[in-house]
C-alpha positions in Angstrom: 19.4 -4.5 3.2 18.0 -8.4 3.8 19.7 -9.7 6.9 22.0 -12.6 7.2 19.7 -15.3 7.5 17.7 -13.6 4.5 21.0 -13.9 1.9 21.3 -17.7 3.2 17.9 -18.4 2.2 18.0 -17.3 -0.9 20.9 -18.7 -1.7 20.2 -22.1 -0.6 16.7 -23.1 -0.9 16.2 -26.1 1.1 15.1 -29.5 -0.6 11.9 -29.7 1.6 11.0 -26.6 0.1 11.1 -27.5 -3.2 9.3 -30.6 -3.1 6.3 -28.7 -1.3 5.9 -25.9 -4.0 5.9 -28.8 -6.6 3.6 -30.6 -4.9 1.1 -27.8 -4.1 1.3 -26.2 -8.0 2.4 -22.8 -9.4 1.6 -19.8 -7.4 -0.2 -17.7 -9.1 -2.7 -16.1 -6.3 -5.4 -16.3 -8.5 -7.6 -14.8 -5.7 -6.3 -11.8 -6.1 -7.5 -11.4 -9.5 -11.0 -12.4 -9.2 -11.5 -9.8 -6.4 -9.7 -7.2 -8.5 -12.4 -7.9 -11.7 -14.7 -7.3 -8.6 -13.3 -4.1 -7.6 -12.1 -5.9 -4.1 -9.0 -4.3 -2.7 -6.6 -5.7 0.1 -5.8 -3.4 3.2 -2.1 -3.2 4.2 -0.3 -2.3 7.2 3.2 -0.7 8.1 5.1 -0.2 11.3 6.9 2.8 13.0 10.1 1.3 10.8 8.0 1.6 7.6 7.9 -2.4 7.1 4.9 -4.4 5.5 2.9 -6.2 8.3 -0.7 -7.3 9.0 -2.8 -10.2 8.4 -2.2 -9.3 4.3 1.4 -8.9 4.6 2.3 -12.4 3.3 -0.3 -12.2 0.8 1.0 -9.2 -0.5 4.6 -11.0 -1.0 3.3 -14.3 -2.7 1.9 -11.9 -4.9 5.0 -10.0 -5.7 6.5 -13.3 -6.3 3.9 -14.1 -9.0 4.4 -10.5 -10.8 8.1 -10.8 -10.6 7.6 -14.7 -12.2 5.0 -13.1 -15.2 7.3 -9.7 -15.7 10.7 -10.0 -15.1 12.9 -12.6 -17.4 15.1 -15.0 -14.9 17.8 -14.0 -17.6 18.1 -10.8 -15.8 21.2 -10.4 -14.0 20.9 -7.2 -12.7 17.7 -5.6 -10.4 19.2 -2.4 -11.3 19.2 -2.6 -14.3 17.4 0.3 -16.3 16.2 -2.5 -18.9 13.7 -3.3 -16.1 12.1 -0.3 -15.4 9.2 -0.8 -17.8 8.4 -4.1 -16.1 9.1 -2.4 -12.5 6.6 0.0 -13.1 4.0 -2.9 -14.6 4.6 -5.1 -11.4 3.9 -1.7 -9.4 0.7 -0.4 -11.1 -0.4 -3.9 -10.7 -0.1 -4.4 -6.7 -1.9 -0.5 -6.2 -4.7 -2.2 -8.5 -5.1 -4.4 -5.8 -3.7 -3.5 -2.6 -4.4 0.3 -1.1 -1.1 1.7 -0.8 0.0 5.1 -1.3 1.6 5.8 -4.5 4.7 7.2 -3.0 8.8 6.8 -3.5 9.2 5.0 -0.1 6.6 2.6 -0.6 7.3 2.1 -4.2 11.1 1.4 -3.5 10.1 -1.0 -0.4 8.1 -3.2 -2.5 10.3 -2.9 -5.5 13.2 -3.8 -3.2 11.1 -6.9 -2.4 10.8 -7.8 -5.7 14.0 -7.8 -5.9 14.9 -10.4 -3.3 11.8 -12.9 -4.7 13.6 -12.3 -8.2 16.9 -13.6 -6.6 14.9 -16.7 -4.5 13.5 -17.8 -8.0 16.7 -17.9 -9.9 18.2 -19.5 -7.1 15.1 -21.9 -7.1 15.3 -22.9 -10.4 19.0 -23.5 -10.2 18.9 -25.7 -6.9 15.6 -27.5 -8.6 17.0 -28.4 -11.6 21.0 -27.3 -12.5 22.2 -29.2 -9.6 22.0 -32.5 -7.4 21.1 -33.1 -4.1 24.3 -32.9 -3.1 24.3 -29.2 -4.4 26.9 -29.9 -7.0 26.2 -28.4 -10.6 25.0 -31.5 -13.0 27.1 -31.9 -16.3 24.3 -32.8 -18.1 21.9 -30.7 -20.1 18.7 -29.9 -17.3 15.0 -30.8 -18.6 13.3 -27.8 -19.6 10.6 -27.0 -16.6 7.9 -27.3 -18.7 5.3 -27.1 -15.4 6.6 -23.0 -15.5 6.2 -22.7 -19.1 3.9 -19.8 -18.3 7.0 -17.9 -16.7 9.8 -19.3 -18.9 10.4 -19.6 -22.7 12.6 -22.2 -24.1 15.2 -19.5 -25.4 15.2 -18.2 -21.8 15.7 -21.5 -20.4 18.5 -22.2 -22.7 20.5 -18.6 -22.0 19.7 -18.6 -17.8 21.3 -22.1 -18.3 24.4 -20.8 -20.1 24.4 -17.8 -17.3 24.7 -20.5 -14.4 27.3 -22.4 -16.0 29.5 -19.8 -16.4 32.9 -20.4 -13.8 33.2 -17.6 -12.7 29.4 -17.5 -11.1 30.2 -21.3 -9.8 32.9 -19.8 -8.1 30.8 -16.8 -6.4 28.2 -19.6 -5.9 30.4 -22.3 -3.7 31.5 -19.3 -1.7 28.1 -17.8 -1.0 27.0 -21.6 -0.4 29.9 -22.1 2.1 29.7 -19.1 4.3 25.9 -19.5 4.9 25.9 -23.4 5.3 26.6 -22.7 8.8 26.0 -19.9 10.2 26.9 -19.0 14.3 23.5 -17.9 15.3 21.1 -20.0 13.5 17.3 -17.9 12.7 14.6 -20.0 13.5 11.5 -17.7 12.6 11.2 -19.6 9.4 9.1 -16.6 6.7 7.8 -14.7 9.9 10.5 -12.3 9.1 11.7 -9.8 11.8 8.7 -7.0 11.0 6.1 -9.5 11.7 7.8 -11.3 14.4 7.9 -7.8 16.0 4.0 -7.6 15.5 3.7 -10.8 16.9 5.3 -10.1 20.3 4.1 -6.5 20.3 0.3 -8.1 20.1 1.1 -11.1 22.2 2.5 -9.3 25.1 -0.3 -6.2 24.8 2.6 -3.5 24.8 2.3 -0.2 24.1 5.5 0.2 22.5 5.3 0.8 18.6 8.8 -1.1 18.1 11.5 -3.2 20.0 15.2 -2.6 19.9 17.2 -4.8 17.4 18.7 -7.0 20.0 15.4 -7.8 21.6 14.1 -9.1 17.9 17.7 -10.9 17.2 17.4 -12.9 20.2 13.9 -14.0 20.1 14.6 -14.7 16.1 16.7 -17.3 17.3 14.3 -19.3 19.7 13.9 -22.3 18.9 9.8 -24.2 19.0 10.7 -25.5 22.7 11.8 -22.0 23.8 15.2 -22.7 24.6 17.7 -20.1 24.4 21.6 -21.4 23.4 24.0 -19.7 26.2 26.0 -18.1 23.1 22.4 -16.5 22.0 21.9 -15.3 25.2 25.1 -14.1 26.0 25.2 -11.7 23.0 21.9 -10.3 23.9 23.3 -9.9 27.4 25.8 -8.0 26.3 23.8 -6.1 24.3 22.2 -4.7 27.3 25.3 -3.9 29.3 26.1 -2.1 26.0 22.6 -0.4 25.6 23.2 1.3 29.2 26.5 2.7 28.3 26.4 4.1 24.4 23.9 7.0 23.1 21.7 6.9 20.4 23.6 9.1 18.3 26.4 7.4 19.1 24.7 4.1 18.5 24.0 5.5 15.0 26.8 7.5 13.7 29.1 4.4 14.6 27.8 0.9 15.1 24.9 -0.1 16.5 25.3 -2.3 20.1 24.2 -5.7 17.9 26.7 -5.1 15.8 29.5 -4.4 18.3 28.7 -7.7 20.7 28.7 -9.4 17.5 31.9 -7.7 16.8 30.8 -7.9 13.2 31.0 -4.6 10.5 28.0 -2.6 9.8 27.1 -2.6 6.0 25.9 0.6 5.1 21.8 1.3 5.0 21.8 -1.6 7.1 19.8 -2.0 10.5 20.9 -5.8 12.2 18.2 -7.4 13.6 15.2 -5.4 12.0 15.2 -7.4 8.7 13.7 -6.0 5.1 13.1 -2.6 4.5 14.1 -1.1 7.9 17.2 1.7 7.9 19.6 3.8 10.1 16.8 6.9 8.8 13.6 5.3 9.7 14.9 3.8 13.1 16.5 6.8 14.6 15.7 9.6 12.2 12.0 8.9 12.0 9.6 9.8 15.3 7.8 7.7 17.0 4.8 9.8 16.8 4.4 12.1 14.1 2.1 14.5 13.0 -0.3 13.6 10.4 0.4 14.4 6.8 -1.9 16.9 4.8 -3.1 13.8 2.7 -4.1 11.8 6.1 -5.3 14.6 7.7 -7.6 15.4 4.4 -8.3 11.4 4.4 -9.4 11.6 7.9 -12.0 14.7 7.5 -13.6 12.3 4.7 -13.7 9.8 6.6 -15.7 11.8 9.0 -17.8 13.4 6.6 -18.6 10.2 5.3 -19.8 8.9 8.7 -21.9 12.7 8.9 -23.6 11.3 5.7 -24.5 7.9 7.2 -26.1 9.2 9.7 -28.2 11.4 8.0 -29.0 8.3 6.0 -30.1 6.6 8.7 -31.9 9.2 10.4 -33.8 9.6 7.2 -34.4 5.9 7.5 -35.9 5.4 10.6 -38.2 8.7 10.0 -39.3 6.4 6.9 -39.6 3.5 9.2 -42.1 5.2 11.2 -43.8 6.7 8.4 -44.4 3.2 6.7 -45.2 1.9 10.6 -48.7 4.4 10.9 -49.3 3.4 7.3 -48.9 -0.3 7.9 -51.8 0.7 10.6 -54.5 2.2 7.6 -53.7 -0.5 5.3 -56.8 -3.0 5.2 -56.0 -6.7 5.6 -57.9 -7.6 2.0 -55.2 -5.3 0.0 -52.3 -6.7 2.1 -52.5 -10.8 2.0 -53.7 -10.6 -1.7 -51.2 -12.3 -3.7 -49.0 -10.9 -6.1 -50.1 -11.9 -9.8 -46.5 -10.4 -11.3 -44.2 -13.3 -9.4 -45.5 -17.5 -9.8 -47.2 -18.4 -6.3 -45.5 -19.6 -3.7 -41.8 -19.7 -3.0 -39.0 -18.6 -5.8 -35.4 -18.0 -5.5 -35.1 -14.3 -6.8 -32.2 -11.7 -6.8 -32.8 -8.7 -4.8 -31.7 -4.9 -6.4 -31.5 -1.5 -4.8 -32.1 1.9 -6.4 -30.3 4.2 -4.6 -27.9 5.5 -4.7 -26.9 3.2 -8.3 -28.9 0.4 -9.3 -27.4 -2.8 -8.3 -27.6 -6.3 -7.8 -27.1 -6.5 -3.5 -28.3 -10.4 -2.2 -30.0 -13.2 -3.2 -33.0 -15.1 -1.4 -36.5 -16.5 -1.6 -39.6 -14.1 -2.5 -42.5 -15.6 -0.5 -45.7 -15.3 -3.0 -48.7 -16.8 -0.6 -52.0 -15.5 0.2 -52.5 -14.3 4.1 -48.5 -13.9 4.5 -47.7 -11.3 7.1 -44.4 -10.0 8.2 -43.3 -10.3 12.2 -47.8 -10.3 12.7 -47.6 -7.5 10.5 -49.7 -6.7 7.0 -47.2 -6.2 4.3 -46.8 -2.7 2.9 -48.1 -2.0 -0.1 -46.0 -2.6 -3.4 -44.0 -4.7 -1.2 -43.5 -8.9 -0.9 -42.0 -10.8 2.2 -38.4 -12.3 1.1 -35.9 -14.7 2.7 -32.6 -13.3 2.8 -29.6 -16.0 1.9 -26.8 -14.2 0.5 -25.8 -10.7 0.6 -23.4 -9.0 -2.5 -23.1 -5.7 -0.9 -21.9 -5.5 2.3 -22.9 -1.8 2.7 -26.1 -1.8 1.3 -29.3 -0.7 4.1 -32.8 -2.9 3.7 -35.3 -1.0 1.3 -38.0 -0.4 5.2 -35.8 -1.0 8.8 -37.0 -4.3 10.5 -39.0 -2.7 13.2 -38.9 -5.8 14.9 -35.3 -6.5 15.1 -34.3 -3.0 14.6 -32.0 -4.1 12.0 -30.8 -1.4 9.3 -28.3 -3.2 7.2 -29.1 -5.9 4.6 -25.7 -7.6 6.4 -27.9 -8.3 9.4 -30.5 -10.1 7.8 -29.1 -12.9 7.0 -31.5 -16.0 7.6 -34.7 -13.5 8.1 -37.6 -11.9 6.3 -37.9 -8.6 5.6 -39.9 -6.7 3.1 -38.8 -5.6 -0.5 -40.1 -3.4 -3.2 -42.0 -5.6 -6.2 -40.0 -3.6 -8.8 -36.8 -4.6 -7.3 -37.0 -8.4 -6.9 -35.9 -10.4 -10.2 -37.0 -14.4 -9.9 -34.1 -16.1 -11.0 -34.6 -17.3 -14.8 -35.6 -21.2 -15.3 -36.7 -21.2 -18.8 -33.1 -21.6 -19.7 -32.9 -24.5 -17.9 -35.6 -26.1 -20.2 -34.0 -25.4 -23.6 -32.3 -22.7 -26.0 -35.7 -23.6 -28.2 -37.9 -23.2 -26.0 -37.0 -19.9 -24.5 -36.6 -18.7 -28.6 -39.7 -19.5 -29.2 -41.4 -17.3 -26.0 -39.5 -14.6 -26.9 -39.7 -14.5 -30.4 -43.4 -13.3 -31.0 -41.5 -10.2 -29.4 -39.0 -9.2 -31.6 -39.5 -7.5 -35.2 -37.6 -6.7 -38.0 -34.3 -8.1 -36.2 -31.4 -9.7 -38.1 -29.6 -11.8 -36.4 -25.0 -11.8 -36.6 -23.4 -14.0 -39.4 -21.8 -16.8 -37.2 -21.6 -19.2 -40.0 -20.6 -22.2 -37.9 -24.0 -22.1 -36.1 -26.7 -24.6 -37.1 -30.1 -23.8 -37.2 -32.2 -22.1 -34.1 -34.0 -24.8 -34.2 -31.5 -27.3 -33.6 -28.8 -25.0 -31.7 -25.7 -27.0 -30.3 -22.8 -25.3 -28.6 -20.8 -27.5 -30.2 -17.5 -24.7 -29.7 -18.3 -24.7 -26.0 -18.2 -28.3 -26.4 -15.1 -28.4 -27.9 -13.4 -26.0 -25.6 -14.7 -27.6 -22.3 -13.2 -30.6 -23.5 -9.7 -29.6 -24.5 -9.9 -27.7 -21.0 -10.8 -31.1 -19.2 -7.6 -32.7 -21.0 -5.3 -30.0 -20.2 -3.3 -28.5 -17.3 -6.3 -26.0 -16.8 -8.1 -28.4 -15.4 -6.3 -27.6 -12.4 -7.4 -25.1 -10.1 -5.4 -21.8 -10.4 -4.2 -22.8 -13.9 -4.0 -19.7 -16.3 -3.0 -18.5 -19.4 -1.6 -15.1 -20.9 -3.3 -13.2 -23.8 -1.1 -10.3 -25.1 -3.2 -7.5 -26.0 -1.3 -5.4 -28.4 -0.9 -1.9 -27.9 -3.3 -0.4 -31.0 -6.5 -2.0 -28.5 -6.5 -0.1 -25.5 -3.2 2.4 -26.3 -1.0 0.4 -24.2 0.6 -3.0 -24.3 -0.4 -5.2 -21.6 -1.2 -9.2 -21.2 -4.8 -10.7 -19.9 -4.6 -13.2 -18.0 -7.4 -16.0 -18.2 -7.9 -18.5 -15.4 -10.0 -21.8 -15.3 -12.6 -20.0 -13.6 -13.4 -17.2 -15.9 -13.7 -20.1 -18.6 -15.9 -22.2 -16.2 -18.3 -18.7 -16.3 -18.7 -19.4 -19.7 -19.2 -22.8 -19.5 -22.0 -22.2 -16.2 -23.3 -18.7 -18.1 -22.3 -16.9 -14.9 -21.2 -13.5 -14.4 -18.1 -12.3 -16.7 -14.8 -11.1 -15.0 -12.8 -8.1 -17.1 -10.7 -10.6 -18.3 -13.6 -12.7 -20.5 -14.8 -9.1 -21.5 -10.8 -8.1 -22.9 -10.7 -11.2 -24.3 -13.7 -10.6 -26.8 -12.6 -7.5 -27.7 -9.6 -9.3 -28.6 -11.9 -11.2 -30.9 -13.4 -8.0 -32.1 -9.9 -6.2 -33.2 -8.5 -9.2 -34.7 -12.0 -10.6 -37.2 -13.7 -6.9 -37.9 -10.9 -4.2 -37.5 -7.4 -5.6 -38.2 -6.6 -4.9 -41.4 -9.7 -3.0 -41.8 -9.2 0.9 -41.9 -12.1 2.0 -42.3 -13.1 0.1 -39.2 -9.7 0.8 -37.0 -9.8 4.3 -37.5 -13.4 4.3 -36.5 -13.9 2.6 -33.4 -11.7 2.4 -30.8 -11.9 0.7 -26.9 -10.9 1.9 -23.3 -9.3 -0.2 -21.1 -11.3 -2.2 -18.2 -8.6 -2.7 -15.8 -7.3 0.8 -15.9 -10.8 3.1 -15.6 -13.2 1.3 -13.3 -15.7 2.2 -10.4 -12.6 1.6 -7.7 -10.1 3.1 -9.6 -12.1 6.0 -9.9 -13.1 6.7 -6.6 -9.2 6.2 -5.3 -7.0 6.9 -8.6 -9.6 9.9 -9.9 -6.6 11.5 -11.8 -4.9 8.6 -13.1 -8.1 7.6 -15.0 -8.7 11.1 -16.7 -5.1 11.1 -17.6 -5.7 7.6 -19.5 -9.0 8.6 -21.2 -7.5 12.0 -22.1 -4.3 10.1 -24.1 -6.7 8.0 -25.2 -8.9 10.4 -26.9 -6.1 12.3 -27.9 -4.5 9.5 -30.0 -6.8 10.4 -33.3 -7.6 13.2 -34.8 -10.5 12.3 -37.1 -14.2 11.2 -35.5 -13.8 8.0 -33.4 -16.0 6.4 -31.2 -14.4 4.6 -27.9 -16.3 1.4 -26.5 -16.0 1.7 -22.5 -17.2 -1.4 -20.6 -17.8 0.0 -17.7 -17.9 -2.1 -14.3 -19.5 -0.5 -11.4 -18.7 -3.5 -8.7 -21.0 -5.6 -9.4 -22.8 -4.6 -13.3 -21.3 -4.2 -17.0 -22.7 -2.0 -18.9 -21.3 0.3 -22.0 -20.7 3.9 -23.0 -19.9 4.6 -26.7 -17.9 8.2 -26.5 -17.1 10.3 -29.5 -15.1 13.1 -27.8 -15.0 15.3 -30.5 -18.6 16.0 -31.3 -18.7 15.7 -27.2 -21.8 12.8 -27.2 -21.6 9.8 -25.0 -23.6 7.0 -25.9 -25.2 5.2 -22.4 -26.1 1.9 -22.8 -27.7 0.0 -19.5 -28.9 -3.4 -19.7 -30.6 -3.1 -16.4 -32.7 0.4 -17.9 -31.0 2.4 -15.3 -30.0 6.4 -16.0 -26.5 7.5 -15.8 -27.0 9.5 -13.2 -27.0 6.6 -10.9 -23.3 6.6 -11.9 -22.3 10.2 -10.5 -18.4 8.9 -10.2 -18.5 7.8 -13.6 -20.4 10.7 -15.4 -18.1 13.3 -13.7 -14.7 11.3 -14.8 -15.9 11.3 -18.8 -17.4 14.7 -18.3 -14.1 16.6 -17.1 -12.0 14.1 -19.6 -14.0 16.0 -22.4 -13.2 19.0 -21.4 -9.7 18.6 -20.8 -9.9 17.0 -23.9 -11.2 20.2 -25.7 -8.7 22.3 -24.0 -5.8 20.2 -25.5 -6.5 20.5 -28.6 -7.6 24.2 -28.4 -11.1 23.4 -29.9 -13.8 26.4 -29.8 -17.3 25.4 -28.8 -20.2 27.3 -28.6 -20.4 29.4 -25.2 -23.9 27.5 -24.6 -22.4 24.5 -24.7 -19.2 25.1 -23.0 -20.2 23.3 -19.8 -22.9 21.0 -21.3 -22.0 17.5 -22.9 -24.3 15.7 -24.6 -25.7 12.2 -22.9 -28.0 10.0 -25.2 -29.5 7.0 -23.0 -29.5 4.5 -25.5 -33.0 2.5 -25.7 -31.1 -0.9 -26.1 -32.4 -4.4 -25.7 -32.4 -5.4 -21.7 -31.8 -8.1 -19.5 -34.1 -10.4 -17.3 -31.8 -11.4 -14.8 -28.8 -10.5 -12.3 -26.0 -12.5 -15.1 -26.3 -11.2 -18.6 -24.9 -7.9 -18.4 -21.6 -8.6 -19.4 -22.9 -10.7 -22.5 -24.9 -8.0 -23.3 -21.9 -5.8 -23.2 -20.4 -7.9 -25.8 -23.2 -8.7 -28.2 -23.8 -4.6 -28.2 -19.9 -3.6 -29.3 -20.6 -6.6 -31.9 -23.5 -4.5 -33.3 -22.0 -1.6 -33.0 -18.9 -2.3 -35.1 -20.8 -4.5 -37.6 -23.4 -1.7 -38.3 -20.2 0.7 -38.8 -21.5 3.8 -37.5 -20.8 6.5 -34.9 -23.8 8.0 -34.3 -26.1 5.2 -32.6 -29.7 5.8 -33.0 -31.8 6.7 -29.6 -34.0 3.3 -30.1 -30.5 1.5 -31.4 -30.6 0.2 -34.6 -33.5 -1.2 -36.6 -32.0 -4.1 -37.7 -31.0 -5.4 -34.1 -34.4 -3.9 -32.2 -36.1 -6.0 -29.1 -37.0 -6.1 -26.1 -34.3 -8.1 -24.8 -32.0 -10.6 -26.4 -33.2 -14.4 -26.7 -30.9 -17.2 -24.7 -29.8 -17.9 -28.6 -28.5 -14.4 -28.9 -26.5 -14.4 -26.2 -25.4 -18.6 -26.7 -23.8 -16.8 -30.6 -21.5 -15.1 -28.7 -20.2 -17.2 -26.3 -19.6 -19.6 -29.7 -17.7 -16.8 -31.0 -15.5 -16.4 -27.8 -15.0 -20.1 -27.6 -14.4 -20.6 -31.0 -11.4 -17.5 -30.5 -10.1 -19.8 -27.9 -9.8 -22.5 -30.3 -8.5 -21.2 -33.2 -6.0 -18.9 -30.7 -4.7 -22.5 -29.2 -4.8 -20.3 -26.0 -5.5 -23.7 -23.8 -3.5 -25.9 -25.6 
């Protein structure tokens, strides 16, 4: 249970407080979701008392503020409610998206029970804000509807929580809560530190040893104020508290009262620990050990942890025995072969994007290829197959340089920030500039390329010849005159439960519009979006088409999901595929990090469709391969199917030869534009060289600008921004 200073802030939100929210904007921690679509999760820490600390602790709560704001109706009266525990569960699946926190009953109630108490601040927010004056006395007119949280608050909503706070009986409960914690005796002046981090605090500042402090320590420094002063009465309690400490047992101290409590000479509620704040009871503080002994899930986290550092170092030790390898090779290699410049890349010096191979393909920095004859690397002759490269930004934290700097004896790609090192010739992309000079001019270099192709019916585009974007026009406009100009403005899209099997809502920020806008890389809520587009212009009211095709769910089955949640994602695909009982075939934009591509899996005839933009196999994707592989079969098992006993462990993989990409950006349009071909050529089985009538080498600038007008034009129509 909250403490005493806890209940008076959420009853009385302070003026000062209000007028700095509504000057900063809504919080919506939009942060959080960009590094989710990036597969980015947020370590969290606990104490001995099992309370949320750590540098991400108050990120953690801001952002349980925002879930509770999107999920949970202010008309709700009651946390307990059972109404609620569809949205308790969404707000809960949501934080494990993002933070890595085990999916157990005492964590799950903590953070549930925080919810709770940022559910009770916002009411009490809203009602302070705008139900009464600054003297704190309810208003007899009718409040303004808050139209800056109409993302959180319907009219009707509005209209009943109004009616709720008028009623007399909850003015009543209201001026009595309001009077006893208008002045309280011993005044808490850690602010939102909270008791759990203000333990951290002095635990780290002091360099103790000590995993936790008694109560009475953390009540009196709670209650110091910025000069360090102590009031005599503060002090004298916590005195006393000492005297009392020598004198009563534990047991004693917890089968009764605790000492706090009895200088305080105040009752003990029960589950309640005074002076330890959220989330801390009689259990964990004198139940729980100290020290414990680890739990078989830590113990087996732990081995693979190590076995993980086992496999690093054989990587490394493999590295360096390359290193030298490459070193007496760099020795026989003539000086005429080396400083020859490379014909493939323009001469000179070119931003490029730098990929690895192993162990996925992948997009891992970004710097300058240097193309000039004579160029050696640290006095050396470059290896062959190799070109000197600038590094400038790195994607990939983890990933290892293709050849060790012998030089520098630098391993990671981390640690060449700002230096040269050397880089395969297959694996450096120059960044694209043709686009820069024109949608016609790039159509007309890559058309000689492409035969017998026939371009999508988007009957709002003009001519190639003439191409505007005259939707992404429109759309950056009405953005530019709208609250979404505004950084960390979003908006909802409900995404009925017939697209992915479940009901859920996407939420589109300014940003993944300004990707659009920029042609940058696509988050998973631009790629929802557009199958949004898909259901509601080709399948709704279509049977033929909506019994056909069918789509699995970005956010739920992605590369960090499946490395952490393994189960959890084969239970979804599973369901999913278990929802029809005729042929379907399920669209899966898959996100590995840091590339989209797509897998088109009929489950029944066991075939999964692999299409890579980037020409990569799927066995670069081990994690992913293995999930749809043991889904199938579980699949088969549930619905009792018989298969031939030479294929009962064998699932058939077709790599797809679709068209590819020429850069580190288009994947996710090329996601898009193929589940647009797909669906418009209405047919399960997709040909090995894809179909004849959208063939080539790799989509034009035009291509890809069609479906960005569709997308933008579904924005429009939607009146998603306005």
């Amino acid at each position: 249970m909250a403490s005493d200073q806890e209940n008076s802030q959420d009853a009385n939100a302070p003026d000062d407080t209000s007028e700095k929210e509504i000057t900063r904007g809504i919080t919506i921690m939009k942060s959080i979701i960009r590094d989710r679509d990036k597969a980015v999760t947020y370590n969290v820490n606990w104490n001995a008392d099992n309370q949320l600390i750590g540098s991400n602790a108050a990120k953690l709560a801001s952002y349980i503020g925002t879930l509770v704001r999107m999920h949970i109706p202010i008309t709700a009266t009651r946390w307990s409610n059972k109404e609620l525990g569809s949205a308790k569960d969404k707000i809960w699946t949501e934080i494990l998206r993002s933070f890595n926190i085990e999916d157990t009953t005492i964590r799950k109630k903590y953070i549930l029970q925080l919810a709770g108490k940022r559910h009770r601040g916002w009411r009490t927010f809203l009602t302070n804000k705008y139900l009464k004056d600054k003297e704190k006395n309810f208003v007899e007119y009718d409040p303004e509807y808050p139209v800056k949280y109409a993302i959180f608050i319907t009219e009707e909503e509005w209209v009943a929580f109004v009616a709720q706070r008028r009623d007399e009986n909850f003015k009543k409960v209201s001026a009595t809560n309001r009077e006893r914690a208008s002045n309280p005796t011993y005044a808490y002046k850690k602010g939102r530190l909270g008791y759990a981090r203000l333990e951290e605090k002095i635990l780290d500042e002091t360099k103790s040893d000590a995993t936790s402090l008694p109560p009475h320590v953390l009540w009196k420094e709670a209650r110091v104020g910025k000069d360090g002063t102590v009031r005599d009465d503060v002090q004298h309690i916590y005195d006393e508290c000492e005297t009392l400490s020598q004198s009563i047992s534990t047991a004693e101290d917890q089968e009764n009262r605790s000492v706090l409590s009895r200088a305080l000479n105040v009752p003990e509620y029960p589950g309640r620990v005074r002076g330890k704040g959220h989330g801390c009871t009689p259990t964990s503080l004198y139940k729980n050990p100290r020290r414990r002994n680890p739990s078989n899930q830590e113990v087996m986290e732990t081995l693979q942890a190590l076995q993980a550092q086992v496999l690093q170092l054989q990587k490394d030790n493999e590295r360096y025995r390359c290193m030298e390898k490459c070193s007496s090779q760099l020795k026989e290699t003539s000086e005429k072969a080396s400083i020859n410049c490379q014909n493939k890349f323009p001469e000179g010096i070119s931003s490029c994007q730098l990929y690895l191979s192993s162990p996925t393909y992948r997009l891992v920095g970004k710097g300058k290829v240097h193309n000039t004859s004579g160029d050696l690397l640290h006095h050396r002759p470059l290896p062959d197959g190799h070109l000197k490269v600038s590094v400038d930004v790195v994607l990939d934290k983890d990933a290892l340089l293709p050849i060790p700097d012998i030089v520098s004896e630098t391993t990671f790609l981390r640690d060449a920030i700002g230096s040269f090192v050397a880089w395969p010739l297959d694996l450096i992309f120059i960044d694209d500039e043709v686009f820069a000079q024109g949608s016609q001019h790039l159509s007309q270099k890559i058309g000689s390329r492409q035969k017998n192709k026939r371009d999508l019916p988007v009957t709002s585009l003009p001519k190639k010849g003439a191409f505007v974007p005259r939707y992404q026009i429109s759309l950056e406009t009405l953005v530019d005159s709208s609250d979404m100009a505004t950084a960390g403005a979003i908006r909802l899209l409900d995404m009925e439960e017939d697209i992915f099997g479940y009901s859920c809502t996407e939420t589109i920020g300014k940003e993944d519009l300004e990707h659009i806008f920029r042609h940058q890389e696509l988050g998973v809520g631009v790629i929802h979006t557009y199958i949004r587009f898909l259901y509601d212009n080709f399948m709704r009211g279509n049977d033929q088409l909506s019994n056909r095709f069918r789509f699995v769910s970005s956010s739920l089955v992605n590369k960090a999901l499946i490395c952490r949640e393994p189960d959890s994602c084969r239970e979804y695909l599973v369901k999913r595929f278990m929802a029809s009982s005729t042929n379907n075939l399920y669209l899966w934009p898959y996100n590995s990090g840091c590339h989209w591509l797509l897998l088109a899996i009929d489950p029944l005839k066991e075939v999964v469709y692999f299409l890579n933009s980037i020409d990569g196999e799927w066995t670069n994707y081990p994690d992913m391969k293995q999930l749809v592989d043991t889904s199938i079969k579980v699949f088969r098992s549930q619905r009792q199917a018989r298969v031939p006993r030479t294929k009962s462990s064998n699932i058939t993989w077709i790599k797809v030869q679709c068209p590819l990409q020429r850069n580190g950006i288009d994947c996710g349009y090329f996601v898009m534009r193929f589940m647009r071909e797909i669906i418009n050529m209405n047919q399960i089985e997709i040909p090995i060289t894809y179909f004849d009538e959208y063939k080539c080498a790799h989509y034009t600038r035009l291509q890809l600008e069609q479906i960005k007008e569709e997308l933008c034009q579904y924005f429009i129509e939607k009146r998603l921004i306005i």
